[in-house]
C-alpha positions as CSV (number, residue, x, y, z in Angstrom):
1,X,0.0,0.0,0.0
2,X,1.4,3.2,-1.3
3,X,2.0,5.7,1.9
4,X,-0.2,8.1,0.0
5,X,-3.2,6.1,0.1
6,X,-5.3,7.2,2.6
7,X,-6.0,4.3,4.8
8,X,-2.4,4.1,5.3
9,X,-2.2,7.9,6.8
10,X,-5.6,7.6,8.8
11,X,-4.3,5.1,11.7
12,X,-2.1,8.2,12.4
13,X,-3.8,11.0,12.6
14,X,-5.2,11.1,15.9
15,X,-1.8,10.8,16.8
16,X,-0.4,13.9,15.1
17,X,-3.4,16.3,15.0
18,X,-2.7,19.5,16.4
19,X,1.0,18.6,16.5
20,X,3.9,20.5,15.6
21,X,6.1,19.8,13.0
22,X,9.3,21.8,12.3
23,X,10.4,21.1,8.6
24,X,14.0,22.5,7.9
25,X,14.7,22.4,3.9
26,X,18.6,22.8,2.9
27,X,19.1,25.2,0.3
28,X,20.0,22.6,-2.2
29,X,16.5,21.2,-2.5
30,X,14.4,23.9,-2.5
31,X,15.7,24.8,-6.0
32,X,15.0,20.7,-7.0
33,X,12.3,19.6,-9.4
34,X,10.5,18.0,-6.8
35,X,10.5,20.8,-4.0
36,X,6.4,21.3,-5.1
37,X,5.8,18.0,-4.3
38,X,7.2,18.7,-1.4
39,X,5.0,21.4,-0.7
40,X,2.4,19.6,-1.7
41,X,3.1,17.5,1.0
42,X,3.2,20.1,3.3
43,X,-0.4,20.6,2.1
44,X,-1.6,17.0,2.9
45,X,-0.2,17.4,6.4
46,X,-1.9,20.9,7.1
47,X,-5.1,19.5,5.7
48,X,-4.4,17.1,8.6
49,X,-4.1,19.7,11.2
50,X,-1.0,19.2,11.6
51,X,0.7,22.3,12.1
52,X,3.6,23.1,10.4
53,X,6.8,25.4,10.7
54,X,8.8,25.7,7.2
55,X,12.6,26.6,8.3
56,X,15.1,26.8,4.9
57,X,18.9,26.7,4.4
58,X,20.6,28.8,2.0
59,X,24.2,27.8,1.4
60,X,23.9,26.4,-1.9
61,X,22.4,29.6,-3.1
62,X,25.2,31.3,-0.9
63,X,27.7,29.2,-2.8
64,X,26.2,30.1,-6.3
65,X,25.8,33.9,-6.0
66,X,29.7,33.7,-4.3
67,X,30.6,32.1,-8.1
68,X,28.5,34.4,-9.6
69,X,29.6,37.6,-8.1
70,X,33.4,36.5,-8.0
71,X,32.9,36.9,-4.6
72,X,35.1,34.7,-1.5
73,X,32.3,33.8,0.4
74,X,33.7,33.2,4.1
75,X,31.3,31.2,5.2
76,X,28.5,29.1,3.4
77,X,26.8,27.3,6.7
78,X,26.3,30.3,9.1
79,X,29.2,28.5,11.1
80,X,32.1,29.9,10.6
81,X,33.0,33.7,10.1
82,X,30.8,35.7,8.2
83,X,31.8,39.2,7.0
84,X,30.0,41.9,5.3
85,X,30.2,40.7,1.9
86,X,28.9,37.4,2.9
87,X,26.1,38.8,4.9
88,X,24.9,40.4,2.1
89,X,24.9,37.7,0.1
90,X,23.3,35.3,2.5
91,X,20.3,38.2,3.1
92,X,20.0,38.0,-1.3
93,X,19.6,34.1,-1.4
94,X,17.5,34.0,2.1
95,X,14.9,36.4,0.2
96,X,14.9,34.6,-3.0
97,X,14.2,31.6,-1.7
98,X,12.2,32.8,0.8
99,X,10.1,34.1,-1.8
100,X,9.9,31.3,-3.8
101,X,8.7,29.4,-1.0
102,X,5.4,31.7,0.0
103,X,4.4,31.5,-3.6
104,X,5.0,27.8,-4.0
105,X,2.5,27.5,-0.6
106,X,0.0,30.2,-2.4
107,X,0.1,28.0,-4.9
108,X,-1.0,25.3,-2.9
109,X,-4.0,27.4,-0.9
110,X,-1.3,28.0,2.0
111,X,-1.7,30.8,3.8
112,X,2.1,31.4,5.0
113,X,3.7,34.4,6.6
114,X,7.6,35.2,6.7
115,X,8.8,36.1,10.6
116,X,11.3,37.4,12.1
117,X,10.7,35.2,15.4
118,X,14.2,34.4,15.9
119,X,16.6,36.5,17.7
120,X,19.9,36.0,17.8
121,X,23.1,37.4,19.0
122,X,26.8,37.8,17.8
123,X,28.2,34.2,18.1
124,X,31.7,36.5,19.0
125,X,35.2,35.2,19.6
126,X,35.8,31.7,19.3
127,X,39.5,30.7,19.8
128,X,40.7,34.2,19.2
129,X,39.0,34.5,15.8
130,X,35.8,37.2,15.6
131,X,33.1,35.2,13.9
132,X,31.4,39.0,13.0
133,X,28.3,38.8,11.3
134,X,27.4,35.0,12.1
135,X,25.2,34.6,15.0
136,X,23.4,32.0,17.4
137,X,19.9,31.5,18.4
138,X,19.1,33.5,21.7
139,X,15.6,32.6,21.9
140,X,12.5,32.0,19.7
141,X,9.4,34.7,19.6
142,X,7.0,31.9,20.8
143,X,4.2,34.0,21.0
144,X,4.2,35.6,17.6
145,X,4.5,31.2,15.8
146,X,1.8,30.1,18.2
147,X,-0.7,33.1,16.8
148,X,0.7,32.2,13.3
149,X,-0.2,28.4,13.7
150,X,-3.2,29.4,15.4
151,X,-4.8,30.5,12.8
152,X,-3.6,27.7,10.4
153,X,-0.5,29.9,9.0
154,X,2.4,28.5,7.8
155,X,5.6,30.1,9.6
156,X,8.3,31.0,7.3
157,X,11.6,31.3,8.7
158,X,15.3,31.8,6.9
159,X,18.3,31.7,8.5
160,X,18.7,34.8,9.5
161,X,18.7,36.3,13.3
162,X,17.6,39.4,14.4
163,X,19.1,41.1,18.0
164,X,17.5,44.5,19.8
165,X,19.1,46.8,18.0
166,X,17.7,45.6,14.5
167,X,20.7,43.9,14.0
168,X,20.6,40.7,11.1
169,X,23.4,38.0,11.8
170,X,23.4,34.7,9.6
171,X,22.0,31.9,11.6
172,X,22.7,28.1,11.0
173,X,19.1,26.5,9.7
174,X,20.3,23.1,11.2
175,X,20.4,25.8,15.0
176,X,17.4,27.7,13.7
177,X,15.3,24.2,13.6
178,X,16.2,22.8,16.5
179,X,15.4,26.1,18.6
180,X,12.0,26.8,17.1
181,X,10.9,22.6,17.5
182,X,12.4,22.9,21.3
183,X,10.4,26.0,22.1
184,X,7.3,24.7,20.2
185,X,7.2,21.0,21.4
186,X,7.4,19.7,18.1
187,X,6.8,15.8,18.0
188,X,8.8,15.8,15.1
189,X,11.5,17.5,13.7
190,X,12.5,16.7,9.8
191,X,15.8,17.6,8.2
192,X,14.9,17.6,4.2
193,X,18.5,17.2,2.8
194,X,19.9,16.0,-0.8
195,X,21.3,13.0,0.9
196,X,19.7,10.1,1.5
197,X,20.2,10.5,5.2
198,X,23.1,10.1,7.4
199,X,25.3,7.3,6.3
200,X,28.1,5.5,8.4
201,X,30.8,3.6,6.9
202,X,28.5,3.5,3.6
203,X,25.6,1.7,5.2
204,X,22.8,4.1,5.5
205,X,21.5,4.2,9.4
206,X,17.9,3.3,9.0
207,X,17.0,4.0,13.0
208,X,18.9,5.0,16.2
209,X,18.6,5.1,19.7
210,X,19.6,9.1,20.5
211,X,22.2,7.2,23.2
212,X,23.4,5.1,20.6
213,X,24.5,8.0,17.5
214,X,26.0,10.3,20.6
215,X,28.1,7.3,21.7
216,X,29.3,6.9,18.4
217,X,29.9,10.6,17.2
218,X,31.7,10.4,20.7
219,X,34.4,7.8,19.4
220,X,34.1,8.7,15.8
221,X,34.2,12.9,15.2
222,X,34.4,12.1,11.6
223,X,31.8,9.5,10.8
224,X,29.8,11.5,8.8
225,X,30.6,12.8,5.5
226,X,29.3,15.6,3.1
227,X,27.7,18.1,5.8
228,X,25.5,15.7,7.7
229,X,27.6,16.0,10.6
230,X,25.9,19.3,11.5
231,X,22.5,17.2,11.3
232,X,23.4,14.3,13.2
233,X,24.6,16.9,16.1
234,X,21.4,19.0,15.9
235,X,19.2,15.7,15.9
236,X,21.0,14.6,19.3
237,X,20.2,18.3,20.7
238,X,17.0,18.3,19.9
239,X,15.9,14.7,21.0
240,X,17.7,16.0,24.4
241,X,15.1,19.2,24.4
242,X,12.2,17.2,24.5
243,X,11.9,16.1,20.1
244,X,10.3,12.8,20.4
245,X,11.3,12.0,16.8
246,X,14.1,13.4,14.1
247,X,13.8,12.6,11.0
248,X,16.6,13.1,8.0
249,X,15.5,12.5,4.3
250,X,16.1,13.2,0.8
251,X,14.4,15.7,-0.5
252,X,14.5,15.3,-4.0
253,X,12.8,11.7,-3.8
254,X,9.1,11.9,-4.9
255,X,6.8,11.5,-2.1
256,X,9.8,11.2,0.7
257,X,7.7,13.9,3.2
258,X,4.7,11.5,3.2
259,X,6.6,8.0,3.2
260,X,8.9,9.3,6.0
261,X,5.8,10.3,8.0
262,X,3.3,8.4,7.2
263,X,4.4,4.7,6.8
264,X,7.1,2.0,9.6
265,X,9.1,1.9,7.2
266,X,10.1,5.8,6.1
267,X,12.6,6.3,3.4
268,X,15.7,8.1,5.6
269,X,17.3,8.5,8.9
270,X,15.2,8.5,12.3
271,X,16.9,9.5,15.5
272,X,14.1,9.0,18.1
273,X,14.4,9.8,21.7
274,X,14.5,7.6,24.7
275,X,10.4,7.9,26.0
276,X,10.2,5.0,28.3
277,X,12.3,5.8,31.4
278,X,9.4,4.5,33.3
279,X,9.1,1.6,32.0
280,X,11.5,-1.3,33.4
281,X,12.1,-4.8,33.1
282,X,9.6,-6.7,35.7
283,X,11.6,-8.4,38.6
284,X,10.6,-11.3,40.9
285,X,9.3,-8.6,43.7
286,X,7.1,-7.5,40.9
287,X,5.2,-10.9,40.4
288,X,2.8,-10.2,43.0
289,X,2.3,-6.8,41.2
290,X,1.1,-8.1,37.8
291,X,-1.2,-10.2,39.3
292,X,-2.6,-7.5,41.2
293,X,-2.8,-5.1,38.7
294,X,-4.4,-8.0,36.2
295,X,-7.0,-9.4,38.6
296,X,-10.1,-7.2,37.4
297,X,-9.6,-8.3,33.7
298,X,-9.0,-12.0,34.2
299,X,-12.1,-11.9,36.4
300,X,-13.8,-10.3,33.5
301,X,-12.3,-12.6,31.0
302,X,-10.5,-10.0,29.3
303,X,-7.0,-11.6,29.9
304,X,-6.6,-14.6,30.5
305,X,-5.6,-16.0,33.9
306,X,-1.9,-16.1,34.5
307,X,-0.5,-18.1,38.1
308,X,2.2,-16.4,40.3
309,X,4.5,-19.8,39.1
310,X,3.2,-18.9,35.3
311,X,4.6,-15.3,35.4
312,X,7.8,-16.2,37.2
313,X,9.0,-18.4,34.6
314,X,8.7,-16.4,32.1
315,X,9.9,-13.1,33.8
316,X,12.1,-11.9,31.4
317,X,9.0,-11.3,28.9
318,X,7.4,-9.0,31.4
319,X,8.0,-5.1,31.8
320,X,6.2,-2.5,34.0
321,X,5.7,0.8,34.0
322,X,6.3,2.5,36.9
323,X,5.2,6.3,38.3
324,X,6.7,7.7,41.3
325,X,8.2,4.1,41.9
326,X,4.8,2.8,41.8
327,X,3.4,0.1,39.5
328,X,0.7,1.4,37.5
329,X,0.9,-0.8,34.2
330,X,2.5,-3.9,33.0
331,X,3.0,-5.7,29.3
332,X,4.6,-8.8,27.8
333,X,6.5,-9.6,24.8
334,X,6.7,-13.3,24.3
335,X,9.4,-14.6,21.6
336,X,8.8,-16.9,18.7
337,X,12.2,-16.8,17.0
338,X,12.2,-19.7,14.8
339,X,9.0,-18.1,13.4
340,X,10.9,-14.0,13.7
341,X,7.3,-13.6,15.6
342,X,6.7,-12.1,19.0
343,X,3.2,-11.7,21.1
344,X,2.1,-8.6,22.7
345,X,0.6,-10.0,25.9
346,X,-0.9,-9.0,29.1
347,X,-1.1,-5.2,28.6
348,X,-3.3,-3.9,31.5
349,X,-2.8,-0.1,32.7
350,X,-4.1,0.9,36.1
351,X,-8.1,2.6,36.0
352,X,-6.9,5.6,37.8
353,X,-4.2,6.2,35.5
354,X,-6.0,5.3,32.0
355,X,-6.3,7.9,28.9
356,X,-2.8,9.3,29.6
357,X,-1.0,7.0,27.2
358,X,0.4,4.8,29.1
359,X,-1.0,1.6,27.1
360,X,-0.1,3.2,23.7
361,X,3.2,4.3,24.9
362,X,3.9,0.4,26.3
363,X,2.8,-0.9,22.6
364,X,5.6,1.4,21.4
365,X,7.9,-0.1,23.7
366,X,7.2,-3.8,22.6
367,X,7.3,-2.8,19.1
368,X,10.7,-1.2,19.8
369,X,11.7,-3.7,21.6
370,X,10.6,-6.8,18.8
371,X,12.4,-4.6,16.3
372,X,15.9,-5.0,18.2
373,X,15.3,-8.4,17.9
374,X,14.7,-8.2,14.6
375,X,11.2,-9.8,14.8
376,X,9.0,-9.6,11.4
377,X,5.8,-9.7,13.2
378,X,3.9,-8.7,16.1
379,X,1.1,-10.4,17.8
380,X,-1.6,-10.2,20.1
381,X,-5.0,-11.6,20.8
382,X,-7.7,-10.1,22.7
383,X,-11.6,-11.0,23.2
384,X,-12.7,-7.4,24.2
385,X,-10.1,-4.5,23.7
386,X,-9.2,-5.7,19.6
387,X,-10.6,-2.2,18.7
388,X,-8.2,-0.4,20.6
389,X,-5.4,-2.3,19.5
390,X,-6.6,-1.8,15.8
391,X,-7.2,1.9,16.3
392,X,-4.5,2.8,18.9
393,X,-1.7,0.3,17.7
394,X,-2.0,-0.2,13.9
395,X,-3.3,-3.7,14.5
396,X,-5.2,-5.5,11.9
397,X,-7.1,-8.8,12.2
398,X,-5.5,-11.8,11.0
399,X,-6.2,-15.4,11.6
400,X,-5.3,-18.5,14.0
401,X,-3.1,-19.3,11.0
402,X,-0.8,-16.4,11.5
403,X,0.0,-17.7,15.2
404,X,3.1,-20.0,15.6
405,X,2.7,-23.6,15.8
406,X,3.2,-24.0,19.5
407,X,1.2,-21.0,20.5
408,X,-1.4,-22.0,17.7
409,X,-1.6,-25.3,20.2
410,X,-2.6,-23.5,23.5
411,X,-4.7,-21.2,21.5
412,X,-7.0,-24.0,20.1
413,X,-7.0,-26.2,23.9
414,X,-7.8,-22.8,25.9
415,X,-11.2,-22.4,23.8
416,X,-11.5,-18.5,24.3
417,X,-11.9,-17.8,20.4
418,X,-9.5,-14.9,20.3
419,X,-9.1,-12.7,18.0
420,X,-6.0,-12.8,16.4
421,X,-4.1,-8.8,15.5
422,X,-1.4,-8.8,13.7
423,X,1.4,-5.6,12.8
424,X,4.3,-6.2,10.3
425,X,7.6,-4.4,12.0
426,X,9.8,-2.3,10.4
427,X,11.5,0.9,11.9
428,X,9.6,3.2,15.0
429,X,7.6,6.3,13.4
């Protein structure tokens, strides 16, 4: 099923409506053939109402108008020192494109506005050298985005900064991004690139842990190539603020914005944020816990009984989620290897702590965690809550076929006529 199709996009939108996402275009691909799909893109996802914060590079045009204009550009990535000459040529190719940005939205029934929302100061004197006209992100005019978004405009931002005085300073878009999806609570932050993401030893990173990429850009400075160092940094900084996904693509790939969003297994690079502190691996102390967190729905035939002996033997499949130190959910994940099939089990979350989340985040977890294991399939069965695991979980309805052999053999002798869900796996969304 294509990702455009839309009963592929519809199991997520009550997950993204009325979420932020900040989009940050390089240069590079806003002057591509396929930057109006891209916009059109944008479209689909504001006729989602999902809000949505356009941010745009400008080092390629930077680059081109230096050539041009026979000009030594200083700096092309608002990093390094950027003198007068530069400045003016980054303010020429930020309005251009700019430009050509609003009228690609108005041509799309967009309304869109350009700000000035970030300000910025000098970056200064870094190791004895006066970086001049390039500055950092101070802070981010919250107030004047929200009432943008509010009222379904599209927030237009260059890479530009703007201090008290009326002061411009050259901004990195990678910085600009990251500020404006910190100080909006974006649930997603997407890096629209010419590269196919970030790529490591040649072998393009598909998904990764936040932990994991700052451990290796830790032992390896140079591990990324061709600019997307600068991304792989920012995408670290901004899972740290709060981002609960990052997202690097290629831009000039038809369709990328909606496959990347919309579908497990996305087209580029996801960084994704650790969300499950609370949730731990279950301990022998925490037997007694499951099954007195479980007993209503066993008792109402929703899950099925499980014995104190049942759940100690197989421990290591259980996981709880905790508040405060207190158990208030619990889940299983029981493995079928030979078959690269797992089983969502026992998922019960605690009445006075229900409609927070917590069971949808736990899914998450298990479908993380079956991924690691490189697990094609995910499983559950259920008798009363299969809707929720359809609607909330991406679940659809298979058959006692799809069920391994030996747990196709309880499922027949225990006579409860489950229905069996099933979820192919690929990478986290």
């Amino acid at each position: 099923m294509k990702p455009t199709d839309l009963r592929g996009i519809l199991q997520y939108i009550p997950r993204f409506r009325e979420k932020t996402f900040v989009i940050s275009v390089d240069g590079g691909v806003v002057t591509n053939e396929n930057f109006a799909n891209i916009l059109l893109d944008v479209a689909v996802l504001r006729s989602l109402n999902i809000r949505v914060v356009l941010v745009h590079g400008a080092a390629a045009q930077i680059a081109s108008l230096a050539k041009e204009k026979k000009i030594a550009a200083s700096d092309i990535e608002g990093t390094g020192v950027t003198d007068d000459a530069t400045l003016k040529l980054a303010l020429t190719a930020a309005n251009r494109l700019t430009h050509e940005i609003l009228e690609g939205l108005s041509a799309n029934d967009l309304r869109a506005a350009c700000t000035n929302g970030i300000i910025a100061h000098p970056m200064g004197i870094l190791g004895g050298v006066d970086h001049l006209f390039t500055g950092k992100v101070e802070r981010v005019d919250i107030e004047l985005l929200q009432t943008l978004l509010s009222q379904a405009i599209v927030p237009v931002v260059p890479p530009l900064g703007f201090d008290g005085d009326g002061k411009t300073y050259r901004v990195n878009s990678d910085g600009v991004a990251t500020a404006l999806a910190d100080a909006l609570k974006a649930v997603k932050l997407i890096f629209i690139t010419t590269h196919d993401g970030l790529v490591a030893q040649g072998q393009l990173i598909r998904q990764m842990l936040v932990a994991d990429l700052e451990k290796k850009l830790a032992e390896n400075k140079g591990l990324f190539a061709n600019g997307m160092l600068s991304k792989a940094q920012h995408a670290i900084a901004a899972c740290k603020a709060g981002v609960q996904r990052v997202h690097i693509i290629n831009g000039c790939e038809d369709e990328g914005l909606l496959a990347e969003v919309f579908s497990n297994e996305g087209i580029g690079t996801l960084i994704y944020a650790n969300e499950y502190q609370a949730v731990r691996r279950a301990l022998k102390k925490d037997v007694r816990h499951i099954l007195q967190l479980i007993k209503g729905s066993v008792e109402s035939e929703e899950l099925v009984k499980r014995t104190h002996a049942s759940v100690e033997k197989q421990l290591g499949d259980y996981y709880i989620f905790e508040i405060d130190k207190n158990p208030v959910a619990c889940i299983a994940l029981h493995l079928y290897p030979e078959a690269k099939k797992g089983e969502l089990a026992c998922l019960y979350v605690k009445a006075s702590h229900e409609n927070q989340g917590i069971g949808r985040k736990l899914i998450q977890f298990v479908e993380n965690k079956a991924r690691e294991l490189n697990l094609a399939e995910l499983l559950t069965l259920s008798t009363q809550a299969f809707t929720y695991f359809q609607s909330k979980g991406g679940f659809i309805e298979g058959t006692s076929d799809d069920l391994p052999p030996a747990r196709r053999e309880k499922y027949d002798a225990s006579g409860r006529h489950s229905k069996v869900l099933v979820k192919k796996l690929a990478k986290p969304v």
